[in-house]
C-alpha positions in Angstrom: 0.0 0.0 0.0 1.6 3.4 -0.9 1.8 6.0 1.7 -0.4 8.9 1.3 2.4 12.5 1.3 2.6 14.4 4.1 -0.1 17.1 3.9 0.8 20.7 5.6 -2.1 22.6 6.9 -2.6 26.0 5.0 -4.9 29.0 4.6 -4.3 30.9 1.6 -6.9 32.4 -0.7 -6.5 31.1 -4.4 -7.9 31.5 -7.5 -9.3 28.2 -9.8 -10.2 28.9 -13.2 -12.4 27.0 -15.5 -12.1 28.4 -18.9 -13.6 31.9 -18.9 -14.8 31.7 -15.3 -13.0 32.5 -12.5 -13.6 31.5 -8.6 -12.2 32.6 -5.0 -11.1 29.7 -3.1 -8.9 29.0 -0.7 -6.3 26.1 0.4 -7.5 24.3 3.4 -4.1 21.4 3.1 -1.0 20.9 0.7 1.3 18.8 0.0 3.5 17.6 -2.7 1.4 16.4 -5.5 -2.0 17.8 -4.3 -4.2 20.2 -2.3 -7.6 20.5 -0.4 -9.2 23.5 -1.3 -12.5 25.3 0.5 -15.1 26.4 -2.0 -18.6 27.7 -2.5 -19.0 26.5 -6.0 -17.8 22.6 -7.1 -16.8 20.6 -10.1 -17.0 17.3 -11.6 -14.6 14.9 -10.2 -11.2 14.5 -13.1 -12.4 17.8 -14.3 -9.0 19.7 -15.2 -9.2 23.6 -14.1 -6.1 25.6 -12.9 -5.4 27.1 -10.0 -4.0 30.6 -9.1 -1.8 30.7 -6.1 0.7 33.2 -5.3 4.4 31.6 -4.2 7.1 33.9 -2.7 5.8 37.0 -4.1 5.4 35.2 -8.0 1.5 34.6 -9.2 2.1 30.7 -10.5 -0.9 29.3 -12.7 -0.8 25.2 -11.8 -2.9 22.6 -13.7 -4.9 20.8 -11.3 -7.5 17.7 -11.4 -10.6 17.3 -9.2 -10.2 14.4 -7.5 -13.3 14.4 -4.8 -15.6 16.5 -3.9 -17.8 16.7 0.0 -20.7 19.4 -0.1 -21.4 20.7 3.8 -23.8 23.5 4.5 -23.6 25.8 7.2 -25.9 26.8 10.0 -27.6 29.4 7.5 -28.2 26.5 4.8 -25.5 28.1 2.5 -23.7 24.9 0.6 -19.6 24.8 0.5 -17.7 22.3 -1.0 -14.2 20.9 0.7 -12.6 20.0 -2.9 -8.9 17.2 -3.6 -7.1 18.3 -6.5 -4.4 16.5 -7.7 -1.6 18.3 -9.2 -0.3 15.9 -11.8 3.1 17.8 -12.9 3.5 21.2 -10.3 6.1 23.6 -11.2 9.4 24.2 -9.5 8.4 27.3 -7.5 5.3 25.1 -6.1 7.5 21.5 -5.1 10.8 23.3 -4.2 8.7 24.3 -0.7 8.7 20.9 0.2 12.2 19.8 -0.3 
């Protein structure tokens, strides 16, 4: 059984684009290959999107694919998603933080 990558715990506001469209997110966990991101809209689980994330001062675009999806609502009834996107082939800026 492989082990799962350590995940660090995170709160940054990002970005995720889906073609023209554009949502506010932000990064709940990391780690190497992947992230959990906090949401108020979702997608389709292996959809592709990228996601916006700024890295030691540099705005870096990263392809990412939804890998799960959870759906919560709040006290108010207002629906949020807690999203795993894998990030298949992250750039050097985005790895290097975990070396």
């Amino acid at each position: 059984m492989k082990d799962r990558e350590t995940r660090v715990k995170a709160n940054q506001r990002i970005i995720i684009k889906d073609g023209s469209s554009s949502y506010s997110a932000a990064i709940t966990t990391i780690s190497k290959t992947g992230m959990s991101i906090k949401a108020d809209h979702t997608f389709p689980t292996y959809k592709v999107i990228d996601v916006v994330v700024k890295i030691a001062k540099k705005v870096v675009q990263i392809k990412a694919s939804v890998r799960w999806v959870h759906e919560f609502s709040d006290d108010d009834g207002l629906k949020w998603y807690e999203i795993g996107l894998s990030l298949p082939n992250p750039p050097p800026e985005y790895t290097e933080h975990f070396e």
